[in-house]
N, C-alpha and C positions, 0 to 999 in steps of 0.2 A: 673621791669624793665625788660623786659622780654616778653617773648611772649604772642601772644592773642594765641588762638584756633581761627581757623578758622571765629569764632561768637564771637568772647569772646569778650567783650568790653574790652577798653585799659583802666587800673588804670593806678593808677600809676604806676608807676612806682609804683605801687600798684598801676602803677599802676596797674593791675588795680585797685584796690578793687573800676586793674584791675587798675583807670585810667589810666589804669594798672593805672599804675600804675608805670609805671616804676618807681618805687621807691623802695630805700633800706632805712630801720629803727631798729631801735632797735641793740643795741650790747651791749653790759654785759663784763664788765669786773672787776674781785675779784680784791683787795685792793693790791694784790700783782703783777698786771699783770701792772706795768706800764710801758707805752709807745709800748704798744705789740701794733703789725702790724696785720690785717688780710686781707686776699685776699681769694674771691669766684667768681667760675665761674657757670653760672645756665644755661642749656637746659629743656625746655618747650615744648612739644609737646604732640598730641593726642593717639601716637603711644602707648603709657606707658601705655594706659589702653583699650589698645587693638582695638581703633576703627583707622580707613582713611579712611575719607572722602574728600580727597584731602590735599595732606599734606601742612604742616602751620607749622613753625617754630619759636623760640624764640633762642635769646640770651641773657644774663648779666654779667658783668663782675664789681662787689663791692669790691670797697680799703677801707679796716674803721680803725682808730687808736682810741685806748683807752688810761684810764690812767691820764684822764684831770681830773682836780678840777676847773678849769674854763676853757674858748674858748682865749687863751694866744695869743703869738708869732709866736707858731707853726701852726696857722690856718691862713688860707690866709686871708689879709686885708678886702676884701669884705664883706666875710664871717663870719668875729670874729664882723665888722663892725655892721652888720645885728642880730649875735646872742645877740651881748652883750645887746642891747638896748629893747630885747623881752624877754618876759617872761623865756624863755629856757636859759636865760643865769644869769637872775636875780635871778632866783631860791634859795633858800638857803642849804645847807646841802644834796650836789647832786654830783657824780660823771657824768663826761659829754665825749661824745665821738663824731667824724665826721665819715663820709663816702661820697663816690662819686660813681655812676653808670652810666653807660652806658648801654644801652641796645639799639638792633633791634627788633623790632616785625613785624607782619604779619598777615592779616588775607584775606581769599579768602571764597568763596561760594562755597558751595556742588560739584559743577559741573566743573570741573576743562575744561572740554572739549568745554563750549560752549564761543564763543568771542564775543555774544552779552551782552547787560545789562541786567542780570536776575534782575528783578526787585522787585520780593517779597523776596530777601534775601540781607545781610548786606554787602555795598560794600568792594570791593576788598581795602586793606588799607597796609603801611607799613607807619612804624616810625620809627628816630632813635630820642633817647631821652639821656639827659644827667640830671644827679640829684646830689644834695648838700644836706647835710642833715646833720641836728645837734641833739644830743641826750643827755638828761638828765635823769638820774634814780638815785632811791636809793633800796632798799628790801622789800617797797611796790609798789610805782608808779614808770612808768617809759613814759617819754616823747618823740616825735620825732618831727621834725619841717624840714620839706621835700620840695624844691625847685624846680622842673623840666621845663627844657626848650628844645627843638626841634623841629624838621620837620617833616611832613607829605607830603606825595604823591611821586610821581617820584623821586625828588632828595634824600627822605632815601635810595635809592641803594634796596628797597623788594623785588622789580621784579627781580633785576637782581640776589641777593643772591638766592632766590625761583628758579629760571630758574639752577643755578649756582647746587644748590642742585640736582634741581631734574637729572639733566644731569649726576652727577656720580650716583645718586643711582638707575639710568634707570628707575623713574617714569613718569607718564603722566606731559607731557608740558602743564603747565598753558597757557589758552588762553586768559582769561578775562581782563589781567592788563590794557588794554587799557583804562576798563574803572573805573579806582582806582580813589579815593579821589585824589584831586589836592593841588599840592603843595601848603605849607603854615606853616609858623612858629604855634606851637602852646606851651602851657606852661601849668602848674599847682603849686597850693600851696596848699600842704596837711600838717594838724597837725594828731596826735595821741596819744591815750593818755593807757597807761595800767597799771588796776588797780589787784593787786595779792590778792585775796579775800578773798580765805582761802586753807591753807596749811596742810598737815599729812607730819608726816618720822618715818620710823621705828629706830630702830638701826643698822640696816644691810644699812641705806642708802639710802632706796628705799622711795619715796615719792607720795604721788600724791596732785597737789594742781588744784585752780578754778581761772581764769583768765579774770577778763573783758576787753573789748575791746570797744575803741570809738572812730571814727574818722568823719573827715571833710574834705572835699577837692573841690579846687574850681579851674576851668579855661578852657582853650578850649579842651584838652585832655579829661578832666570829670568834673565834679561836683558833689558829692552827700554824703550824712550824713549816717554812715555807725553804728552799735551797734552788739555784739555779745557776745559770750563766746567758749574759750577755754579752756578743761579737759586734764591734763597730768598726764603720769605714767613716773616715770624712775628714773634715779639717777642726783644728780647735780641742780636740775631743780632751785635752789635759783639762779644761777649761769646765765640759759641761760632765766630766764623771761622776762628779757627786749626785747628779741627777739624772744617773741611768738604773733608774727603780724597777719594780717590779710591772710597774705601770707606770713609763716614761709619759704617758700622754697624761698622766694627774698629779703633773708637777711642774712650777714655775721654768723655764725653760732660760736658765744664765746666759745664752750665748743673745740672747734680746739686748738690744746696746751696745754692742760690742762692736769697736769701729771699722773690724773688718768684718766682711760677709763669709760664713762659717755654714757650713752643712753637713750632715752625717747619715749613715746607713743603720739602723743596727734590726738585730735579732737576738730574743730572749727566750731562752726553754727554761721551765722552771716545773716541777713537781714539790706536792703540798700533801701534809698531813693533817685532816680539819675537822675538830672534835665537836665543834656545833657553829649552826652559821642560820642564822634568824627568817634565811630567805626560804630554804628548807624543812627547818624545824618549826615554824612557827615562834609562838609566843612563848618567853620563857618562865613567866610570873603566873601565864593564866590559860587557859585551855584553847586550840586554837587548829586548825588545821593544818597537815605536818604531812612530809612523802619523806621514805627511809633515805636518808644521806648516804652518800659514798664519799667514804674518808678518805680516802687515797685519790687526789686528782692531780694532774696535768694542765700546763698554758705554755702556747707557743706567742709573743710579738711579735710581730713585724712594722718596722716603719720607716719615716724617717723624719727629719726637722733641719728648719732653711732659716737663718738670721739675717738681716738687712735693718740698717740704722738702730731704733729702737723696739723695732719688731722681732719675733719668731714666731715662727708658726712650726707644729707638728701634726705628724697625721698618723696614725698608727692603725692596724687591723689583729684582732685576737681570736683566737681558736682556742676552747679547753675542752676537755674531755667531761664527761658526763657528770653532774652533781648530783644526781641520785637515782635509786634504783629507776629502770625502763622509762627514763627520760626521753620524751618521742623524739626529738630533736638536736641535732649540736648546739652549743652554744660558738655562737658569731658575731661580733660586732666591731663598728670600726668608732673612732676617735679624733677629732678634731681640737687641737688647744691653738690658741691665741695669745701670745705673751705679750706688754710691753712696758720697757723699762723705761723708768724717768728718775 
C-alpha cells in the first residue's frame, strides 16, 4: 500500500508484489495480546538507497486489531459477511485478525523535465487505494485474504501531492502529468498464504527459521502468481511470522508492544508470474499509454525491524529485475514503517 518507484509496478497493496499492492497482510499476535490495536505508517521512496531519478513517492497508513478467535461482532457486517463464508474464516484452530489501508502511490519516468509522452518508458501513474484484509494464523501457517479497491489517474490527487512535494523540497517540477494514466476505478483480490518451514533457537533467544511464501492475486491493479522464500535471524521471530510477507515493510509490525525488545534480520527472494499490472499496461477500460510488460519477474528484500515498548520500526531495501521490455533503469527503493501498538 504504498508507493511504486518511479517503474515499480503497483501490487498490492502488495500491492505491489507491488500490485502493489497496496495491501497490508499478515499480523501476529501471542495468546496474551488480546484485542491489541496496531497502527503503522510507511514511506517508500528511491531516495533510501541512494538513487533520484526524478523523485516518486509513497505513502500508507495500516489500522490492524488482533486477539480474534473468529471474525465476531467487532468486524464490520460486510466484512465478517464475506470472511465468515470463505475459507479464512472456516478454518479451524486459528487465531484471526483484520486490518485496513490506505495508501497513495506514484510513479513518473526518468525525465522529470520533458512534457511530452516519452514513450519507451512506464507511464506517469498515481493511485490512491483503500484495502480490507482478513487474517488467519496459527505457529505454522499463516493466511491473508486482501480486498483492495481505488482510483487511478488525475482524480487520486499524485500530480498534485508530487508538485505539492517537490515545491517545498525545491526539486524539479514534474512536467509530464499531462500525460498519466486516466481516471478509472480499479480493484484487486489478493490471497497469501505462509508456510514456517523450519525453525532453530538457542537458549539465549536468538533464532533463525526458513519461511515459504505463496500468493495470488487478481484484477485491474495486477494480476500475478507470486512463490518465494524468506530467511530470518533475531529474536521473537515465533511471534512476528505471520508478517514476513512479500513486503514486510507494508505491514503492521506484531512485535510493537511487546514487553521485551525483539529484533530481526531477514532476506526475501521471490519470483513472479504477472499477466497484467496497471503501472505498465496502462488503462484497462480505456485507451492509454502502455510499454510491453515482462511477465516473468524477480524481488530480492532485505531488512531488518527493532521493537522497544510500544514501538517498531522497520527499514527494508528492494531490488527486482525489470518490468518491461528495455526498461532504462533497475528498479530500487528502500522502506521505512513505523508501527505503534496501544
Amino acid at each position: 500500500m504504498f508507493k511504486l518507484l518511479r517503474r515499480f509496478p503497483v501490487r498490492f497493496l502488495g500491492l505491489c508484489v507491488a500490485g502493489l499492492l497496496l495491501a497490508c497482510s499478515g499480523a501476529a499476535w501471542a495468546d496474551g495480546d488480546q484485542g491489541r490495536r496496531l497502527l503503522t505508517f510507511t514511506l517508500e521512496n528511491d531516495f533510501f538507497v541512494g538513487e533520484d531519478n526524478g523523485y516518486t513517492n509513497g505513502l500508507g497508513l495500516i489500522w490492524a486489531r488482533g486477539g480474534l478467535t473468529e471474525f465476531d461482532d467487532s468486524v464490520p457486517s460486510w466484512l465478517r459477511a464475506i470472511g465468515n463464508r470463505l475459507y479464512i474464516g472456516t478454518m479451524a484452530d486459528k487465531r484471526r485478525a483484520i486490518s485496513f489501508s490506505l495508501a497513495q502511490v506514484m510513479q513518473t519516468p526518468n525525465d522529470l523535465a520533458r512534457s511530452d509522452l516519452i514513450r519507451n518508458e512506464a507511464p506517469y501513474l498515481g493511485m490512491l487505494l483503500a484495502s480490507a484484509n482478513l487474517h488467519a494464523f496459527d505457529a505454522r501457517v499463516a493466511d491473508t485474504l486482501s480486498l483492495t479497491l481505488g482510483v487511478a489517474g488525475p482524480v487520486s490527487g499524485g500530480e498534485t501531492l508530487q508538485k505539492l512535494a517537490h515545491d517545498i523540497l525545491g526539486s524539479e517540477d514534474p512536467k509530464g502529468w499531462s500525460n498519466q494514466v486516466k481516471n478509472e476505478v480499479v480493484f484487486q483480490v489478493r490471497v497469501e498464504r505462509l508456510w514456517r518451514l523450519a525453525a532453530l533457537q538457542s537458549d539465549g533467544g536468538l533464532g533463525l527459521d526458513v519461511i515459504g511464501i505463496g500468493q495470488a492475486a487478481v484484477g485491474t491493479v495486477r494480476s500475478n502468481l507470486v512463490s518465494g522464500l524468506s530467511l530470518r535471524y533475531g529474536r521473537a521471530l515465533e511471534r512476528s511470522f505471520p508478517a514476513a510477507t512479500v513486503m514486510p515493510g507494508r505491514e503492521v509490525n506484531p512485535l510493537a508492544g511487546s514487553a521485551e525488545r525483539s529484533w530481526s534480520l531477514f532476506f526475501n527472494l521471490l519470483g513472479a508470474y504477472v499477466a497484467n499490472d496497471i503501472a505498465i499496461d496502462g488503462n484497462t477500460f480505456r485507451d492509454s499509454h502502455s510499454v510491453p510488460l515482462k511477465h516473468w519477474q524477480g524481488m530480492a528484500v532485505v531488512g531488518l525491524s527493532y521493537s522497544f515498548g510500544h514501538w517498531a520500526v522497520l527499514l527494508s531495501a528492494v531490488q527486482t529485475t525489470d518490468h518491461y521490455e528495455n526498461q532504462p533503469d533497475p528498479t530500487r527503493f528502500g522502506s521505512l514503517s513505523l508501527t505503534y501498538a496501544y
